[in-house]
N, C-alpha and C positions, 0 to 999 in steps of 0.2 A: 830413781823412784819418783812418780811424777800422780803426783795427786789433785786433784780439781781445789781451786782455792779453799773455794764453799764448803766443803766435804764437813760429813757428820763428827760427834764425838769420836765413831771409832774410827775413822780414816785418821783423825787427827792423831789418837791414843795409838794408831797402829807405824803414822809417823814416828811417835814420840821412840817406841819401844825401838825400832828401828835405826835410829839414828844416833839412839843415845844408851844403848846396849850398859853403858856403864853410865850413868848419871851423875853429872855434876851437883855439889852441891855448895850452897850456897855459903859464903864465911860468914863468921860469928858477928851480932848485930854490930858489935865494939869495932869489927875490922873493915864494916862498908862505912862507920862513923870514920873509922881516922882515914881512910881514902879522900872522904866529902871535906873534913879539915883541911887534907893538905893541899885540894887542888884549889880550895875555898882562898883557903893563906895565901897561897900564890896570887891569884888573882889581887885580892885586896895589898897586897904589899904592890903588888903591878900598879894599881890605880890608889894612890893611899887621897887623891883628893875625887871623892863621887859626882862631884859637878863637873870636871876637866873636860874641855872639849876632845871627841876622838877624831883621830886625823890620819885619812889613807889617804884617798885618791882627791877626798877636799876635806875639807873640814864638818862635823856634826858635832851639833849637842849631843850631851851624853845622855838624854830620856828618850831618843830613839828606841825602836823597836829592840835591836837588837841588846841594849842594855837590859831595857825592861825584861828582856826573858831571864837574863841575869838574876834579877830581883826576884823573881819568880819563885828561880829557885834557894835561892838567899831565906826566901820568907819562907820556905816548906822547909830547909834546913835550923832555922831556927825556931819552926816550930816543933822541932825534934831536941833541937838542942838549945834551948835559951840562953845562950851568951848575948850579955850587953852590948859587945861591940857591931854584934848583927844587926840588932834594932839600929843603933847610932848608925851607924853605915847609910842604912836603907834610907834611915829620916832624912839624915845631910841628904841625902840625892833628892829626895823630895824638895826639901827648903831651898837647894839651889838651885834648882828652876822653879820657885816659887808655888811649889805642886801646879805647875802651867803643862800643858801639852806643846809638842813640837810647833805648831801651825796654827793652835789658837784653840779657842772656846768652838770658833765654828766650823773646826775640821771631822767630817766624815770617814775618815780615813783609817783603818782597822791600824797599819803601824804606829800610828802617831798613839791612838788611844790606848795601845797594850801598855801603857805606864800607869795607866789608871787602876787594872790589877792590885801594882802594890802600894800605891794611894788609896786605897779604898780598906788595903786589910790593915794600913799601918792608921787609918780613921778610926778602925775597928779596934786596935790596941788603944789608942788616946782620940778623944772624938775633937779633936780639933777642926772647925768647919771651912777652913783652908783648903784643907787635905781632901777635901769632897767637890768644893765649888767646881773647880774647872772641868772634873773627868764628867761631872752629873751633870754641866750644861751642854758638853755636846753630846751625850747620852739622847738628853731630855730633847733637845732639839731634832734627832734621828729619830725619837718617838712618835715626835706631834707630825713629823711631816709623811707623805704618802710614799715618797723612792723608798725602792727597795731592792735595787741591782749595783750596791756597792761593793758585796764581796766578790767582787771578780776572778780571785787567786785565793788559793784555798787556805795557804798561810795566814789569811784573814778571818779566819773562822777561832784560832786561836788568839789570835793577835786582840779581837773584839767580844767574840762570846762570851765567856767569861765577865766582862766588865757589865754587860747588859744582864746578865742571872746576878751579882753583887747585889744590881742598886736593884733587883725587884725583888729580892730578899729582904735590905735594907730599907726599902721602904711598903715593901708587903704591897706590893702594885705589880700587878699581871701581865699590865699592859706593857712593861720590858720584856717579857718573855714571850708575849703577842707578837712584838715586832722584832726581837731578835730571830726569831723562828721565820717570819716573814720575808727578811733579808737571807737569812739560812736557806730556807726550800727554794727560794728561787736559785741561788748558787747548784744547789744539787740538781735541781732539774730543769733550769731555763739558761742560764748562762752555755754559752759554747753551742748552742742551737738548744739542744736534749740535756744540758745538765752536766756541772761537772764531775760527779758519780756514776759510775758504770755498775751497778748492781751484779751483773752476770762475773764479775770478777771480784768485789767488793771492796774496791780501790776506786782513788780521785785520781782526775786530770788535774795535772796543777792550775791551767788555764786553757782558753781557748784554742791558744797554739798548739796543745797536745792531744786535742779529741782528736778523730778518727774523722779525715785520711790520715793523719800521723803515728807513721811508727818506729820502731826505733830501727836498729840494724838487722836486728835477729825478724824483723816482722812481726815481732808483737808489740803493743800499746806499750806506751812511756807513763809509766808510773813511779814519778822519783819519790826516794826514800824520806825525804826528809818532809816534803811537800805533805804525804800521807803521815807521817810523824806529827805534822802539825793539827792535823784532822782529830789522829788518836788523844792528840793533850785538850783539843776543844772539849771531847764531848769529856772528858774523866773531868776536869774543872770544872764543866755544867754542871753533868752528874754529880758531881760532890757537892755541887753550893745549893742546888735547886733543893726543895722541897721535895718527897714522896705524894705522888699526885697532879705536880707542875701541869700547867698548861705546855703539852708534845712531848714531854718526858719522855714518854714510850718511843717516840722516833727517833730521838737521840740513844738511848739503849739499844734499838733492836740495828741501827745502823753501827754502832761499835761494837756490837756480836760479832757480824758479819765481816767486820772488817780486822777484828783477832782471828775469827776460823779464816781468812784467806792470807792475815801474815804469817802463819805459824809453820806452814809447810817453806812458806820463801826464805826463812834465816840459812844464811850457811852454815858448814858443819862447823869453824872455826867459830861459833855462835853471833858473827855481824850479820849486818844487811846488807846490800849490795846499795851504790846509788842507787842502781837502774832495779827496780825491783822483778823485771819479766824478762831482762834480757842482761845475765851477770857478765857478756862479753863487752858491754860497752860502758866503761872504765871502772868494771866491775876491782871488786876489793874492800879492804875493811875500809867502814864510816860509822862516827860515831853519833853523830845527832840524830838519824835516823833510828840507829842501833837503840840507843837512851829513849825517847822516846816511846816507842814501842816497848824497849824494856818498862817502863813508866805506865803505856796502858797496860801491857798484862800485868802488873804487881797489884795494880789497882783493883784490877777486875778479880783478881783472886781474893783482891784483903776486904772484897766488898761482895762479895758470895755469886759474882758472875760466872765466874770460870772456875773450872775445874782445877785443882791445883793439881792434880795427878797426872793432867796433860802440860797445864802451864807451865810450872818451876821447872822443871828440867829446861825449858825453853829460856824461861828469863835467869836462871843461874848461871847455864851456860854465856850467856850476851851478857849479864855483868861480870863474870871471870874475865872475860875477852878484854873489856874494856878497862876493869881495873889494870888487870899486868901488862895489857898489851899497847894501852893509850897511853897512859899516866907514868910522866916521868918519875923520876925519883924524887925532882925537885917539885912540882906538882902542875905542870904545862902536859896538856893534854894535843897529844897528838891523834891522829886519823879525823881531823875535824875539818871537812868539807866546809869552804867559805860559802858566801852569800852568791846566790843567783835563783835560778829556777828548773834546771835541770843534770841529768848528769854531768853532761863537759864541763859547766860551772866549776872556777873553784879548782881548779887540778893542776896537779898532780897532788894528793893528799896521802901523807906518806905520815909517818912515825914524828917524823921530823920537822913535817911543813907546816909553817904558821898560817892562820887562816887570816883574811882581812879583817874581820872581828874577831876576838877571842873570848869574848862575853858570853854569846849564846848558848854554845857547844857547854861551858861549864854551866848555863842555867839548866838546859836538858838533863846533865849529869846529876846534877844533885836533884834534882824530880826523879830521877829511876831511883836515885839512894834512897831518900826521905822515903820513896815509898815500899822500897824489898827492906828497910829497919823496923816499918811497922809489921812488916810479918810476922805471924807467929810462928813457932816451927812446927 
């Protein structure tokens, strides 16, 4: 059955009836909490010192990108669950690196700044002015200056959005949202010649190597899973921190419409994503960062009166069943988690079993899909 991404409420509803003839439902709030415990535990007894340097192929700080997504979800799981040691965790990572960024006060760089996310909410818990300095000086400095073609990869839309909607909440100043938007629309529509948004599909090129002449095997566009994963967690953290009203609001919503009605058809029936979201021959199979993710914007868009839950839930029920029983060992090491790169062949073979070169990220996505199918109501 092959549906246009875009297709109306009832293409989608007539998906939904069709594929899910018997409908999954979703476990009791108590049994998506002790999943996000025990992949949580694991983690944290894996890394029991927050400042440790990570070390694959060389060594990094640990306030890289890919911890801070970590955090992410750390900070949206306890704000479900207020255990002390969540806050203490989060702070120690703060305090050892000085709440400092990878590359300085004066780096422009969406990974380096996606640590300032949970410096800013853990500012937000106790106003310590430490906890602010560093991420608001290169914020403030990306304000005042005129560039505006630094999100080049769309991972960067998450990695920095967010941090830019914070401090213009926090300081009730427009002009964050003025020039995040600024940096944003040009990613969507000048980068890569035309943009890296293809509206006729409702899907991102991750970067400029994947526009079009580029396609994948099967001859259609490369649209990885997890790349547009990171698209759908930009605009739900906008959405959620911004104001009703915001300066581009509206763009920011009516392009995460569009881009839930064109995921909902591509889930497989096993309820994942494929890396490759248009062509599930090329190393197609379960993944779960993408999976999470998208699990994460729809929960959102339902508990936030976007989306239809009579089309949604069976979608995201199904994609967290998958992932609880079918990622999540018993100990709580999450497998089918795609490592770090920019497209499908990245990262592979991602099997049950295989450890990805970060282990961080995959469980910050996971607990942002949890935290937010627990606020569900049923």
């Amino acid at each position: 059955m092959r549906i246009n991404p875009l297709a109306g409420r009832l293409g989608l509803l007539m998906l939904v009836v069709t594929l899910t003839v018997q409908a999954q439902k979703l476990p009791a709030k108590k049994d998506i909490l002790t999943k996000m415990t025990l992949v949580n535990a694991y983690f944290m007894a894996s890394w029991p010192d927050p400042g440790k340097e990570i070390v694959t192929n060389k060594t990094r700080p640990s306030n890289i990108w890919t911890r801070s997504v970590y955090y992410e979800g750390l900070m949206a799981l306890y704000g479900i669950d207020k255990k002390k040691p969540y806050y203490n965790y989060a702070a120690e990572w703060g305090e050892k690196h000085q709440w400092g960024l990878r590359s300085g006060v004066n780096t422009r760089n969406a990974d380096d700044q996606c640590c300032g996310q949970t410096y800013i909410d853990l500012y937000l818990i106790d106003k310590k002015p430490e906890r602010l300095h560093d991420i608001k000086a290169s914020i403030d400095a990306m304000v005042k200056s005129d560039k505006v073609d630094d999100w080049n990869w769309v991972d960067a839309l998450q990695m920095a959005m967010p941090v830019f909607a914070q401090l213009g909440v926090l300081e009730n100043d427009p002009s964050y949202f003025e020039k995040m938007y600024q940096i944003y629309i040009y990613s969507k529509t000048k980068h890569g010649g035309n943009g890296l948004y293809n509206p006729k599909d409702g899907l991102w090129w991750r970067d400029k190597d994947f526009v079009p002449p580029y396609k994948e095997p099967n001859g259609k566009d490369c649209y990885w899973s997890r790349g547009n994963g990171w698209v759908v967690a930009a605009f739900v953290r906008v959405l959620d921190i911004m104001p009703k009203g915001a300066p581009h609001r509206d763009e920011y919503e009516k392009t995460y419409l569009d881009m839930m009605r064109a995921l909902a058809p591509l889930q497989r029936t096993d309820g994942f994503w494929n890396v490759s979201l248009h062509d599930p021959a090329n190393f197609g199979g379960k993944e779960l960062t993408g999976t999470a993710l998208f699990t994460y914007g729809m929960a959102w868009g339902i508990n936030h009166g976007l989306l239809d839950g009579e089309i949604y839930k069976p979608i995201i029920a199904k994609a967290w069943n998958a992932m609880a029983s079918e990622s999540v060992h018993p100990n709580g090491f999450l497998g089918y988690v795609q490592g770090t790169g920019k497209e499908p062949k990245d990262g592979q073979p991602v099997t049950y079993d295989s450890k990805p070169d970060f282990e961080d990220y995959g469980l910050g996505c996971f607990l942002l899909a949890g935290t937010e199918l627990y606020k569900m109501k049923k």
